[in-house]
N, CA, C and O atoms as a GROMACS GRO file, in nm:
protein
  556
    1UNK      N    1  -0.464  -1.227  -0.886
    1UNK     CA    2  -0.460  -1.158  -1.012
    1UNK      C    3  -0.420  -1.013  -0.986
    1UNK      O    4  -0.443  -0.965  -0.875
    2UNK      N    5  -0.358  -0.934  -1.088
    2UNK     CA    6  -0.289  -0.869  -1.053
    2UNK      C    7  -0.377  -0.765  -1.141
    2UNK      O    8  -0.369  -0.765  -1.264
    3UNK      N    9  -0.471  -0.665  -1.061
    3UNK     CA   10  -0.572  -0.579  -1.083
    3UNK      C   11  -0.522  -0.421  -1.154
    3UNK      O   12  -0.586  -0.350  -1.231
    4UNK      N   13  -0.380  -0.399  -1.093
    4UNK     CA   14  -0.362  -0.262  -1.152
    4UNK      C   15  -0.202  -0.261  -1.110
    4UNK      O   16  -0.167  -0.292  -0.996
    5UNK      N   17  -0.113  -0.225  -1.207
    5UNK     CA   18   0.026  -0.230  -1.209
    5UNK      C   19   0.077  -0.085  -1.278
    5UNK      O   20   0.114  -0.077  -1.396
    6UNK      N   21   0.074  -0.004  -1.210
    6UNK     CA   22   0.140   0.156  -1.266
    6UNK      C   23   0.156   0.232  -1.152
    6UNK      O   24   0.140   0.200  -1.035
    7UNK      N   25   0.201   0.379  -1.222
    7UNK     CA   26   0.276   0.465  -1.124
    7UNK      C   27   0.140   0.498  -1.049
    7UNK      O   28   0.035   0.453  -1.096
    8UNK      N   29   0.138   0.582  -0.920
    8UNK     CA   30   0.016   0.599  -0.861
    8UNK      C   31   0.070   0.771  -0.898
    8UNK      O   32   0.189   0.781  -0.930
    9UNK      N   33   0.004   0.876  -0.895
    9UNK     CA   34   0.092   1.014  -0.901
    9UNK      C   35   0.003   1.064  -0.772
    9UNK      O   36  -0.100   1.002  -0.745
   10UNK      N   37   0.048   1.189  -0.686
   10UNK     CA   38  -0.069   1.231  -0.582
   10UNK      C   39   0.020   1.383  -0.583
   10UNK      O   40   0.115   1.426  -0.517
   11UNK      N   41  -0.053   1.430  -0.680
   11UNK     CA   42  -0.021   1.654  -0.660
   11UNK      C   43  -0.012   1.678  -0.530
   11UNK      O   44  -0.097   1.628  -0.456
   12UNK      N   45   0.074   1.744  -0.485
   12UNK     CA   46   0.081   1.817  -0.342
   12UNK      C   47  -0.019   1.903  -0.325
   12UNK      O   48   0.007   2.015  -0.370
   13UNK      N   49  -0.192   1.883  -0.247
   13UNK     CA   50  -0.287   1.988  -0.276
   13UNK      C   51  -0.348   1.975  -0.144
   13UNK      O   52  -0.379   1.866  -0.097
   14UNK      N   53  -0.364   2.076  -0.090
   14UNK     CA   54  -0.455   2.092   0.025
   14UNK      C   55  -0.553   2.014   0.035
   14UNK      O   56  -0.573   1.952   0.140
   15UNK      N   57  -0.629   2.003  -0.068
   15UNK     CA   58  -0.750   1.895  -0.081
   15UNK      C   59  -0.746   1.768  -0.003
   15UNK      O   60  -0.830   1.708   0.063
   16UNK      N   61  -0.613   1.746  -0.033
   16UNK     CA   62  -0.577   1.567  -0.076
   16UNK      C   63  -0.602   1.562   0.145
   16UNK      O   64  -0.653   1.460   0.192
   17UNK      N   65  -0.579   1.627   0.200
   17UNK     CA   66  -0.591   1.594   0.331
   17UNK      C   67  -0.450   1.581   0.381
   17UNK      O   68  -0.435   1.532   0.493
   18UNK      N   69  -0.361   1.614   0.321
   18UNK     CA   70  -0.215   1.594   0.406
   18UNK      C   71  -0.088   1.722   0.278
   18UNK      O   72  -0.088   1.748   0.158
   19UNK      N   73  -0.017   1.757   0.378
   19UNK     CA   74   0.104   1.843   0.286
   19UNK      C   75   0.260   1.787   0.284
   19UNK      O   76   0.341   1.789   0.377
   20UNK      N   77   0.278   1.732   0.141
   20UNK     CA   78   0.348   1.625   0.107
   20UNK      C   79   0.487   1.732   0.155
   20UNK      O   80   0.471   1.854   0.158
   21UNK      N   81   0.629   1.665   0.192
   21UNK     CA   82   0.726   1.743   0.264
   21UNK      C   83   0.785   1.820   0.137
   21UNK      O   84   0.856   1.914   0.172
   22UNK      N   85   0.773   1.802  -0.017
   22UNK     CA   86   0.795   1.852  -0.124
   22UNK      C   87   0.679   1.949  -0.175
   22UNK      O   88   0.566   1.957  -0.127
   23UNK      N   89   0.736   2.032  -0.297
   23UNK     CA   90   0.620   2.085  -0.356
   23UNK      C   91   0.608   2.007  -0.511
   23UNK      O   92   0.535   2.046  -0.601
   24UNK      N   93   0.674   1.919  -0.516
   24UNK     CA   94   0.686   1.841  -0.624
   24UNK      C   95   0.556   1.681  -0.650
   24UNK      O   96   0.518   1.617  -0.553
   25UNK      N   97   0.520   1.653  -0.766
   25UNK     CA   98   0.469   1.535  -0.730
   25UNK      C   99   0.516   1.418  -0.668
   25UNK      O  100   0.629   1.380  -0.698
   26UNK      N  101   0.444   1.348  -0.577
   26UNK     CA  102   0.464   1.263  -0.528
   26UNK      C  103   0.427   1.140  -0.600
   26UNK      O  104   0.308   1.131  -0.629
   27UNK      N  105   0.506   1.041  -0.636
   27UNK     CA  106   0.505   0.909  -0.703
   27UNK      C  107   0.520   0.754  -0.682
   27UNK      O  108   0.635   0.720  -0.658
   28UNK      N  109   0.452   0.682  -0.685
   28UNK     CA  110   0.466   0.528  -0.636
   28UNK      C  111   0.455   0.441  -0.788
   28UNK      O  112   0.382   0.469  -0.883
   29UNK      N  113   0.560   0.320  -0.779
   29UNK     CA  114   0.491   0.223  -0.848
   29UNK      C  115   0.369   0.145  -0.811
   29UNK      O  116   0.410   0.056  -0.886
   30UNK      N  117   0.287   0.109  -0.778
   30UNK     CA  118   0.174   0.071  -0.738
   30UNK      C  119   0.121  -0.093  -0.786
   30UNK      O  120   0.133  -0.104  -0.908
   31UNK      N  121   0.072  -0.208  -0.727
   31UNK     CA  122   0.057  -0.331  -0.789
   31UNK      C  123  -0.041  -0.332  -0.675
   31UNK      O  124  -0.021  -0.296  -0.560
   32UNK      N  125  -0.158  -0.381  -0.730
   32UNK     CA  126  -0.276  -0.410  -0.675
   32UNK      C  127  -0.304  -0.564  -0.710
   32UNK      O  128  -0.292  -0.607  -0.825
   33UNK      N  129  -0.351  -0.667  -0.570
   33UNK     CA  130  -0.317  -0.797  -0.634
   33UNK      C  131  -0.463  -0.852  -0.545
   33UNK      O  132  -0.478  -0.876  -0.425
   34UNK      N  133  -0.564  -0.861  -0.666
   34UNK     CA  134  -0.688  -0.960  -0.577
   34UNK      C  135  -0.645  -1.079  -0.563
   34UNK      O  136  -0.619  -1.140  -0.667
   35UNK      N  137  -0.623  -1.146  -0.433
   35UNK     CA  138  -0.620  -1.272  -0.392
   35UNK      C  139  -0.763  -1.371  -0.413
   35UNK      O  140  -0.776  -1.490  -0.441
   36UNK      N  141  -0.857  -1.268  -0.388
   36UNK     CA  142  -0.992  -1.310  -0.422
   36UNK      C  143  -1.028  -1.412  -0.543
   36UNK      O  144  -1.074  -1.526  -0.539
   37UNK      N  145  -0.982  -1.313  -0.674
   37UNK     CA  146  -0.998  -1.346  -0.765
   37UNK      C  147  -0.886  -1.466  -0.844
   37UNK      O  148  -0.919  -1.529  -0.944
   38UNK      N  149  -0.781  -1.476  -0.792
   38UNK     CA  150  -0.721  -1.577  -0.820
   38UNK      C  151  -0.691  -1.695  -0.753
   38UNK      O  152  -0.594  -1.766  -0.778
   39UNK      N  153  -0.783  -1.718  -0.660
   39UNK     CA  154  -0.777  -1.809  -0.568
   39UNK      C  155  -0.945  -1.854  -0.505
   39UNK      O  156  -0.956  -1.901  -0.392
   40UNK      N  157  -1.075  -1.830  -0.603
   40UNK     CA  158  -1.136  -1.816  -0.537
   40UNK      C  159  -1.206  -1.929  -0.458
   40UNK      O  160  -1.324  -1.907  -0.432
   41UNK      N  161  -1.162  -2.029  -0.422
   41UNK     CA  162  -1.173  -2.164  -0.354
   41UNK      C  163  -1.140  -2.098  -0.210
   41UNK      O  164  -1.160  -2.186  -0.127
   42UNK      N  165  -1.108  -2.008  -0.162
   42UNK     CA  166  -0.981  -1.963  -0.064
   42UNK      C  167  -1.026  -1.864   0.024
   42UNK      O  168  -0.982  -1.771  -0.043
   43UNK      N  169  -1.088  -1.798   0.138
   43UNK     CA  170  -1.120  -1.708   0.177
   43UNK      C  171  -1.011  -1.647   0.255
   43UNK      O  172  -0.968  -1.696   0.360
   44UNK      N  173  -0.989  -1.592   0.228
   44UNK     CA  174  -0.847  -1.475   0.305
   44UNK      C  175  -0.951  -1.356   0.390
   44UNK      O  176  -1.068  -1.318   0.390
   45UNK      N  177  -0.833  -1.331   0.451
   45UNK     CA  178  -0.847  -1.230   0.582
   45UNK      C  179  -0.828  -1.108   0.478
   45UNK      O  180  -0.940  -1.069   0.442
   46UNK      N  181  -0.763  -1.062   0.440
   46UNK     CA  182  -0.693  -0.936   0.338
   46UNK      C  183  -0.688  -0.997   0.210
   46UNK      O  184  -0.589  -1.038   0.149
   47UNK      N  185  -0.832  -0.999   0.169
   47UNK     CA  186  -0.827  -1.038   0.007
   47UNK      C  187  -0.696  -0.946  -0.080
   47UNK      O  188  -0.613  -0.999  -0.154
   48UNK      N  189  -0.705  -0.792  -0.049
   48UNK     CA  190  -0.643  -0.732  -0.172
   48UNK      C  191  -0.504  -0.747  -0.103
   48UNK      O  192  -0.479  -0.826  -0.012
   49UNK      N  193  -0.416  -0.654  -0.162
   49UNK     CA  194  -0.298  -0.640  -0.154
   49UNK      C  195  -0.195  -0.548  -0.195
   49UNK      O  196  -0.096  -0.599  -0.248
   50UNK      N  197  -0.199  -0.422  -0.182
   50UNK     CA  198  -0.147  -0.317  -0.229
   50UNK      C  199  -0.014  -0.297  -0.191
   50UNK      O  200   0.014  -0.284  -0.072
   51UNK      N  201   0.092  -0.294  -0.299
   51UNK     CA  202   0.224  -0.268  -0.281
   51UNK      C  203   0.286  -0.144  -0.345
   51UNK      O  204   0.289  -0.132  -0.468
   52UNK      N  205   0.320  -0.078  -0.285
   52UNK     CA  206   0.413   0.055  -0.307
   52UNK      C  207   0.555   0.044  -0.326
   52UNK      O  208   0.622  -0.017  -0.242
   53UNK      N  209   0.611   0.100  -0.432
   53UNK     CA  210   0.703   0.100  -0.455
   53UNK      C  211   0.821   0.215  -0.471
   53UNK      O  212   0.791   0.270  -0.576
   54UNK      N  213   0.914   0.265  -0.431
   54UNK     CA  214   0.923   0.383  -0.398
   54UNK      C  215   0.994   0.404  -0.537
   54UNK      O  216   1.066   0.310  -0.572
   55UNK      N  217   0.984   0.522  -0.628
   55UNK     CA  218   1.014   0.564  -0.786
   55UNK      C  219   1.112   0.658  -0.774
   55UNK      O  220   1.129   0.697  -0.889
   56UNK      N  221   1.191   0.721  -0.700
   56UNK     CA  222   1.257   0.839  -0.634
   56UNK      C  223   1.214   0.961  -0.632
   56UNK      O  224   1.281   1.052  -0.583
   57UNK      N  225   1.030   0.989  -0.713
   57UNK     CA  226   0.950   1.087  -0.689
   57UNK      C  227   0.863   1.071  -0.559
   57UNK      O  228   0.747   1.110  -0.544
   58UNK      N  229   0.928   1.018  -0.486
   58UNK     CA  230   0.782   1.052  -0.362
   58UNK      C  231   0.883   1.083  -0.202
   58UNK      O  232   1.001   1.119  -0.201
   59UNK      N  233   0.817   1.064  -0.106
   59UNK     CA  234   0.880   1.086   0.026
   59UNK      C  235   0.855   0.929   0.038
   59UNK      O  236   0.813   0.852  -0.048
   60UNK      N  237   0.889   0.905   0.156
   60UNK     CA  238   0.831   0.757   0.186
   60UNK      C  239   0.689   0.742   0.200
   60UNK      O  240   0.621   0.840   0.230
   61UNK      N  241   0.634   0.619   0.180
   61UNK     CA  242   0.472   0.590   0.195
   61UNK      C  243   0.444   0.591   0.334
   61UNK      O  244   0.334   0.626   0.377
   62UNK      N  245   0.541   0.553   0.408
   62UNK     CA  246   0.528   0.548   0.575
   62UNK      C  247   0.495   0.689   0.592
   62UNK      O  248   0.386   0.721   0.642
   63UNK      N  249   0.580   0.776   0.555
   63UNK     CA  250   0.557   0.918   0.601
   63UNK      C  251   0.377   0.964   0.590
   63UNK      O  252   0.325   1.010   0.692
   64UNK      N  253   0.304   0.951   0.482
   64UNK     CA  254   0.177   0.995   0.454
   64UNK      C  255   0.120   0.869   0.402
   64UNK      O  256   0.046   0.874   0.304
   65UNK      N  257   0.159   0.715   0.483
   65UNK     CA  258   0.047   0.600   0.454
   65UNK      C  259  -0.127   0.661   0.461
   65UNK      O  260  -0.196   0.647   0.360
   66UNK      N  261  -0.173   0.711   0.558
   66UNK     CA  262  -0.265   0.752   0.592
   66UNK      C  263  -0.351   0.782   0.476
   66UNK      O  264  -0.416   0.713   0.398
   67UNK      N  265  -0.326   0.924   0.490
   67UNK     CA  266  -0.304   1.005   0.326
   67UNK      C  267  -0.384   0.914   0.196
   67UNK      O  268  -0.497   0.902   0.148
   68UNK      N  269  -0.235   0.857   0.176
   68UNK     CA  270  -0.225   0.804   0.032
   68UNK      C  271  -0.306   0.652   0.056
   68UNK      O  272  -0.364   0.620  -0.047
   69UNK      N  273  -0.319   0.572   0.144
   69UNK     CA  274  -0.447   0.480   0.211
   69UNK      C  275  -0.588   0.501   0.155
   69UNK      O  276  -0.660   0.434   0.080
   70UNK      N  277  -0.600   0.624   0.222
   70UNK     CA  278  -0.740   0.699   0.195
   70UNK      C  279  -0.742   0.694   0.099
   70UNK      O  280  -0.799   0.588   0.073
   71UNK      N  281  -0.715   0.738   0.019
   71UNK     CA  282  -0.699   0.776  -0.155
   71UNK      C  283  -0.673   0.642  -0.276
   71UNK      O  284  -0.734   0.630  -0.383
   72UNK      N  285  -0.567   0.554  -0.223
   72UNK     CA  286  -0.553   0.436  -0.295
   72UNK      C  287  -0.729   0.405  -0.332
   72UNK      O  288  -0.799   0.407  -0.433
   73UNK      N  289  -0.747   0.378  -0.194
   73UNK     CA  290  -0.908   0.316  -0.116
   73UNK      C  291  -1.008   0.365  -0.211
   73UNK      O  292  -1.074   0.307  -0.297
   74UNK      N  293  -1.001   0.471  -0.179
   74UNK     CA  294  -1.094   0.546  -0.260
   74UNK      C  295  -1.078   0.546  -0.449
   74UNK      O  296  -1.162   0.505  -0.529
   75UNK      N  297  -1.005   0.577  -0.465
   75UNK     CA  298  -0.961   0.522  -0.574
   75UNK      C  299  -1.008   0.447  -0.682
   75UNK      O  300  -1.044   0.483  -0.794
   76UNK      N  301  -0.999   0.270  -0.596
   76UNK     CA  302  -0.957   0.222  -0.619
   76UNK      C  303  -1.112   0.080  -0.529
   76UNK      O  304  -1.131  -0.041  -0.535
   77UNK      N  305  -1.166   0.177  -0.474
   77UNK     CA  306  -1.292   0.086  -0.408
   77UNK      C  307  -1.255   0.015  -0.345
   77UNK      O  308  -1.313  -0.091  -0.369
   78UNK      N  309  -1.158  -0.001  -0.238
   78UNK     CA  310  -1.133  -0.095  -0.151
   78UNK      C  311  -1.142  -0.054   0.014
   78UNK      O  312  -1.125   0.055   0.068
   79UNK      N  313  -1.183  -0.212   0.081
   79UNK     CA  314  -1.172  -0.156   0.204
   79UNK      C  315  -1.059  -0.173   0.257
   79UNK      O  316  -0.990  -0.274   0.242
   80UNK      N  317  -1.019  -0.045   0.347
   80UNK     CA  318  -0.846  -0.021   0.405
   80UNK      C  319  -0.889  -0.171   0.484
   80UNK      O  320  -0.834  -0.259   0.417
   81UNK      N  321  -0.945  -0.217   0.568
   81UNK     CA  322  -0.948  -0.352   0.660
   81UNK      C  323  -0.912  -0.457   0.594
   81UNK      O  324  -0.833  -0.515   0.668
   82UNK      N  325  -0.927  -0.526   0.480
   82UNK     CA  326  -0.921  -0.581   0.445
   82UNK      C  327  -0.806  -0.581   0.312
   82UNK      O  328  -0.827  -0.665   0.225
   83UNK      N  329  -0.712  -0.510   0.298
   83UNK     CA  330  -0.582  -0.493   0.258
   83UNK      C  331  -0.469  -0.481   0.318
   83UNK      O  332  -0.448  -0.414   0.419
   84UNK      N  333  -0.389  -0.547   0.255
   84UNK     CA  334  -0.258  -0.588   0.324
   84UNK      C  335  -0.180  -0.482   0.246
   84UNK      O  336  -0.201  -0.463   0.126
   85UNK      N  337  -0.098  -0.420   0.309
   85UNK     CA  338  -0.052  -0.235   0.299
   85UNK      C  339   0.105  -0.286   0.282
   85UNK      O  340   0.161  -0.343   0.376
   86UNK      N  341   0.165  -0.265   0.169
   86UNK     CA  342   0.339  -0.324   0.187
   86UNK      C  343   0.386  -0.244   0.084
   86UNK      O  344   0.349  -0.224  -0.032
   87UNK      N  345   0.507  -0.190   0.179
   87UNK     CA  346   0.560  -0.094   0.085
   87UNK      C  347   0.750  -0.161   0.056
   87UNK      O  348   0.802  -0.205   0.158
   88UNK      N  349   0.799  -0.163  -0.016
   88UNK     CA  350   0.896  -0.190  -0.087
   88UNK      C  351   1.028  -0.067  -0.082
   88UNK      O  352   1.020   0.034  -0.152
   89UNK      N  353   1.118  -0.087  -0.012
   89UNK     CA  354   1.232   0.022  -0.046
   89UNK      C  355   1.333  -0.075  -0.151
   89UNK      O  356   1.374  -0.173  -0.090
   90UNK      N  357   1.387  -0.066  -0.311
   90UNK     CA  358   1.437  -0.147  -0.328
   90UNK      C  359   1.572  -0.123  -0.350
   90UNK      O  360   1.655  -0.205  -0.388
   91UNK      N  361   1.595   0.041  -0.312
   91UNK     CA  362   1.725   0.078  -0.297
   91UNK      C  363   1.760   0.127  -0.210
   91UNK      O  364   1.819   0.235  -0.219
   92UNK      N  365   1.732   0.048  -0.062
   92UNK     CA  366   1.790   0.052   0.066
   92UNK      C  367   1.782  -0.052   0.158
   92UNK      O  368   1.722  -0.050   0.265
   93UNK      N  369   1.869  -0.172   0.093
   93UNK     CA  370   1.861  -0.280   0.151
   93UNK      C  371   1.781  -0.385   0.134
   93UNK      O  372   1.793  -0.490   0.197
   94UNK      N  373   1.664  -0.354   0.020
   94UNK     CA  374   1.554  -0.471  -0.073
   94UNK      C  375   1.486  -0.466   0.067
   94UNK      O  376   1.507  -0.573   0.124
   95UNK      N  377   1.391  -0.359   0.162
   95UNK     CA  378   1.369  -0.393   0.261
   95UNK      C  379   1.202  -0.394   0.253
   95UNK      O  380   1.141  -0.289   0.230
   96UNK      N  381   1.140  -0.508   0.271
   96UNK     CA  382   0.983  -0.485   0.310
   96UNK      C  383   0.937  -0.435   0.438
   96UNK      O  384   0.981  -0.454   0.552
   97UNK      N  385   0.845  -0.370   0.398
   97UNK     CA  386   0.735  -0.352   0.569
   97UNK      C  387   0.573  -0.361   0.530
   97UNK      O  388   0.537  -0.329   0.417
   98UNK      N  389   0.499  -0.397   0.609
   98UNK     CA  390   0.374  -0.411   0.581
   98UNK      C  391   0.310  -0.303   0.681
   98UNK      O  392   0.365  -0.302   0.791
   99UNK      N  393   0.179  -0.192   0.660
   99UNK     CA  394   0.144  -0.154   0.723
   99UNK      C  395  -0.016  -0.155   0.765
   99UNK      O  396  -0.105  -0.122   0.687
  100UNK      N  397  -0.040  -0.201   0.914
  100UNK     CA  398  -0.154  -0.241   0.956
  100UNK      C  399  -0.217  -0.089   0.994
  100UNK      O  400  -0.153   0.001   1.047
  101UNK      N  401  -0.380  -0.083   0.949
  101UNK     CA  402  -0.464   0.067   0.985
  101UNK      C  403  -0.527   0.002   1.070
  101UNK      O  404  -0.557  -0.117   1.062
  102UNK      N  405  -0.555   0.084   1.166
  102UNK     CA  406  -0.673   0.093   1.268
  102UNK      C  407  -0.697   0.169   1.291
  102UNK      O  408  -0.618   0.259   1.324
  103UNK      N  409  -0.894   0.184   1.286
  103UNK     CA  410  -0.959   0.288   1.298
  103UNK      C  411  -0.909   0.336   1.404
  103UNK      O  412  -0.882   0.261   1.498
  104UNK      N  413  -0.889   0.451   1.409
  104UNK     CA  414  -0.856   0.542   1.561
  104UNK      C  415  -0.969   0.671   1.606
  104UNK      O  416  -0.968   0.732   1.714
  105UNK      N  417  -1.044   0.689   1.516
  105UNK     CA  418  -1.143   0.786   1.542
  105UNK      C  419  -1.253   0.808   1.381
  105UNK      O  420  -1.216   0.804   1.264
  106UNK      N  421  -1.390   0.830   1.439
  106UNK     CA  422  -1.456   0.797   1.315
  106UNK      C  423  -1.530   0.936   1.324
  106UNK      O  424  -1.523   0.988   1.435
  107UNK      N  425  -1.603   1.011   1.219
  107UNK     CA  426  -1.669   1.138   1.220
  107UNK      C  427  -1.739   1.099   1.092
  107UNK      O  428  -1.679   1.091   0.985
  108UNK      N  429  -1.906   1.067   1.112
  108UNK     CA  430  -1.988   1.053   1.000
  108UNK      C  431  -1.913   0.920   0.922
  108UNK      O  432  -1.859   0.825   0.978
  109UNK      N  433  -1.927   0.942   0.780
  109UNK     CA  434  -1.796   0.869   0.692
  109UNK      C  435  -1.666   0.858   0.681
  109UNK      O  436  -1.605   0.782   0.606
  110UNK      N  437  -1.609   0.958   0.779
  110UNK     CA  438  -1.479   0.969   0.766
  110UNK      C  439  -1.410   0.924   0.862
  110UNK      O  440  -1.440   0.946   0.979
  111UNK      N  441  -1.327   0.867   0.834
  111UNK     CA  442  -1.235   0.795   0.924
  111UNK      C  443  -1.060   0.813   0.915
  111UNK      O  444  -0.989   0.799   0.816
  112UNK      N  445  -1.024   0.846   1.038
  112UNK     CA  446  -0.901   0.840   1.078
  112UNK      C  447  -0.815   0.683   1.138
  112UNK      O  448  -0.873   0.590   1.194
  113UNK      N  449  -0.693   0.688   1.113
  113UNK     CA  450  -0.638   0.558   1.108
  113UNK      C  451  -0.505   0.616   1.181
  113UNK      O  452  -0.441   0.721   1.174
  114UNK      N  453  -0.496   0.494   1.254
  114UNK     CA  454  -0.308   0.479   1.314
  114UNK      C  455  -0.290   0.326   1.278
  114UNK      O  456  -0.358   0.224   1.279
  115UNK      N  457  -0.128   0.373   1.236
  115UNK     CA  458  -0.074   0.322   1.136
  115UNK      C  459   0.053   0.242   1.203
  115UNK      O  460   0.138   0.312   1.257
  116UNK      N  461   0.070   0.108   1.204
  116UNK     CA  462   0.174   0.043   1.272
  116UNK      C  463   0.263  -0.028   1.116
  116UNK      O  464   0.221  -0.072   1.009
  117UNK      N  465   0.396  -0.009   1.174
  117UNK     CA  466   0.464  -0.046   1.049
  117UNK      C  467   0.539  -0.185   1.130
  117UNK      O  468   0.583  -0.173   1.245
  118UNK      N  469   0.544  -0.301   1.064
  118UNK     CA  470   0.652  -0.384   1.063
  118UNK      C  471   0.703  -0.499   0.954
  118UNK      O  472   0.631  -0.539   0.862
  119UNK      N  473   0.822  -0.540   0.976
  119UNK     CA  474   0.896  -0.605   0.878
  119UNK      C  475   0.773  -0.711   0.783
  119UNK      O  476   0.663  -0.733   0.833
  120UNK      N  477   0.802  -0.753   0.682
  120UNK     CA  478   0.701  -0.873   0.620
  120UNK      C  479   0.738  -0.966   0.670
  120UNK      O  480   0.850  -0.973   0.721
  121UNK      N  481   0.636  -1.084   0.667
  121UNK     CA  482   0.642  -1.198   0.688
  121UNK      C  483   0.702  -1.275   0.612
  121UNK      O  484   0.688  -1.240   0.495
  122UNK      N  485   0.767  -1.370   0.626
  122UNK     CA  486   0.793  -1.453   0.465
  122UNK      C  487   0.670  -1.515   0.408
  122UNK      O  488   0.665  -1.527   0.285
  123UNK      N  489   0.562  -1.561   0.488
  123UNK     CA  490   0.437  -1.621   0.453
  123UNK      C  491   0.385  -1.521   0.336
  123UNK      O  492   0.361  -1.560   0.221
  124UNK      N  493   0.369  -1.372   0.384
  124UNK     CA  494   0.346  -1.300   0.309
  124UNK      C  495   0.415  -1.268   0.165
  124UNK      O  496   0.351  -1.247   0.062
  125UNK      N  497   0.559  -1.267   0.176
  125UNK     CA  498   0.618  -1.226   0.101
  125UNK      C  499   0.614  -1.359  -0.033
  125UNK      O  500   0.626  -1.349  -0.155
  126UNK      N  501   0.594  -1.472   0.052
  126UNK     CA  502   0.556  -1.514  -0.060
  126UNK      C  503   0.414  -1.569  -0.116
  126UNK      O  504   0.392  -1.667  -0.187
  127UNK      N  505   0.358  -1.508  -0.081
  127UNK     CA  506   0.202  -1.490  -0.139
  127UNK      C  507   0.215  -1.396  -0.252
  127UNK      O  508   0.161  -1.427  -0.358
  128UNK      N  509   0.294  -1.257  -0.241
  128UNK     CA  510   0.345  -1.181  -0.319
  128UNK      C  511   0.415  -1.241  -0.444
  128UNK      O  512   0.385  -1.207  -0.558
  129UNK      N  513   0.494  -1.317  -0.418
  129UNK     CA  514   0.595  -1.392  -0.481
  129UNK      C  515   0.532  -1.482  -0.615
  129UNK      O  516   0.589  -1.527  -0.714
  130UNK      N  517   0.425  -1.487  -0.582
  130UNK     CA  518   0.305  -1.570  -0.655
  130UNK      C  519   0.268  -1.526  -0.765
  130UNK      O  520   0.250  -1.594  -0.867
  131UNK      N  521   0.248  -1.367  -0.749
  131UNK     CA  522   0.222  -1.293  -0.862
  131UNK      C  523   0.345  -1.188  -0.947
  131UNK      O  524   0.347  -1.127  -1.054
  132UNK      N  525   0.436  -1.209  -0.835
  132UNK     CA  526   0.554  -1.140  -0.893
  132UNK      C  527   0.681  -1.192  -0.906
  132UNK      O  528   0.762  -1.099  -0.902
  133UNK      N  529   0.722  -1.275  -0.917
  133UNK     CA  530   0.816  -1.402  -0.900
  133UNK      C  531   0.928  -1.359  -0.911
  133UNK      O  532   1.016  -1.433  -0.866
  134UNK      N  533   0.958  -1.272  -0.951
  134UNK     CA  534   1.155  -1.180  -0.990
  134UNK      C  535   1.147  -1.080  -0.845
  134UNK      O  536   1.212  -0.976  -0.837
  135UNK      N  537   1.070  -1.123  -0.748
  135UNK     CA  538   1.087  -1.027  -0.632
  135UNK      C  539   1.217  -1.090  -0.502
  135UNK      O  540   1.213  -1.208  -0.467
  136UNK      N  541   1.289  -1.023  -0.463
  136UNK     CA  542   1.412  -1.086  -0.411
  136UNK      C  543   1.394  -1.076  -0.253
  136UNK      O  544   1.360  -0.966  -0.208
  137UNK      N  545   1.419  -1.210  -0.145
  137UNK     CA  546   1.388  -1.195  -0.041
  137UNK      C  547   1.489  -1.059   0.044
  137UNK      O  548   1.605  -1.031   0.012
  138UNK      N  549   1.412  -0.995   0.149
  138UNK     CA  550   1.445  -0.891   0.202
  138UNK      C  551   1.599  -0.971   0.292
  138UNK      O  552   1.620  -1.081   0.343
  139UNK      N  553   1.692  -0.823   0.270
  139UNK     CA  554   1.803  -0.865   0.361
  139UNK      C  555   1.839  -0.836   0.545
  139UNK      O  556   1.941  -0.883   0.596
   0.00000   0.00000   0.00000
C-alpha cells in the first residue's frame, strides 16, 4: 500500500545536518510503499520502501542520501534498516539504484550511516511494479 505519494521539500539549513550544494530548495517526488500492509500473510526483510524521484529541484539523493535518510526516517517513523532506499533518475537513462545504510558509528541516539549504492534488482523492481505499474524497466 502506498502510504505517502508527494513532493518531499528539505530548506537548505544548517539544522538539517548537511549543506545542500544549492542555496535553493531541495525537492523529491517521494512514494512510500508498506509492503507490510499490503501483503500481510508475508514477512519481508524491508517491509517499507521509499522511492525518490528526482523533480529538477534537488541535487541527487546519492549526493545527501544520508541527510535526507535521517529525515525521511524521522519524518516519517521508519526504521532506516528495514527500508529499501531507491532512487529513480527518469531523465537519464530511466536508471534505478537502490541504496543500502549501515550503521558506521553510533553516539547516544544518533547514528551515522555509510551508504553503498547499486543498480536494482529486477526482483525488486518489480515488487515496485506492483504498486506502480506505468514504471518502465531500467535501460
Amino acid at each position: 500500500m502506498i502510504v505517502y505519494d508527494g513532493t518531499y521539500r528539505m530548506q537548505p539549513d544548517a539544522n538539517q545536518g548537511f549543506k545542500p550544494r544549492t542555496q535553493w530548495t531541495c525537492a523529491w517526488r517521494i512514494r512510500i510503499i508498506n509492503l507490510g500492509m499490503a501483503q500481510p500473510d508475508v514477512q519481508h526483510i524491508r517491509p517499507m520502501i521509499v522511492i525518490a524521484n528526482q523533480t529538477g529541484l534537488a541535487t541527487s539523493l546519492s549526493s545527501c542520501a544520508e541527510s535526507i535518510g535521517k529525515k525521511i526516517s524521522r519524518d516519517f517513523n521508519l526504521d532506516v534498516s528495514h527500508v529499501l532506499w531507491v532512487e529513480h533518475f527518469p531523465n537519464k537513462s530511466n536508471r534505478w539504484h537502490v541504496a543500502t545504510f549501515a550503521t558506521k558509528s553510533q553516539f547516544g541516539h544518533h547514528k551515522n550511516y555509510s551508504i553503498r549504492w547499486r543498480p536494482i534488482r529486477p526482483n525488486e523492481l518489480n515488487l515496485i511494479r506492483a504498486f506502480i505499474p506505468n514504471i518502465e524497466d531500467p535501460r
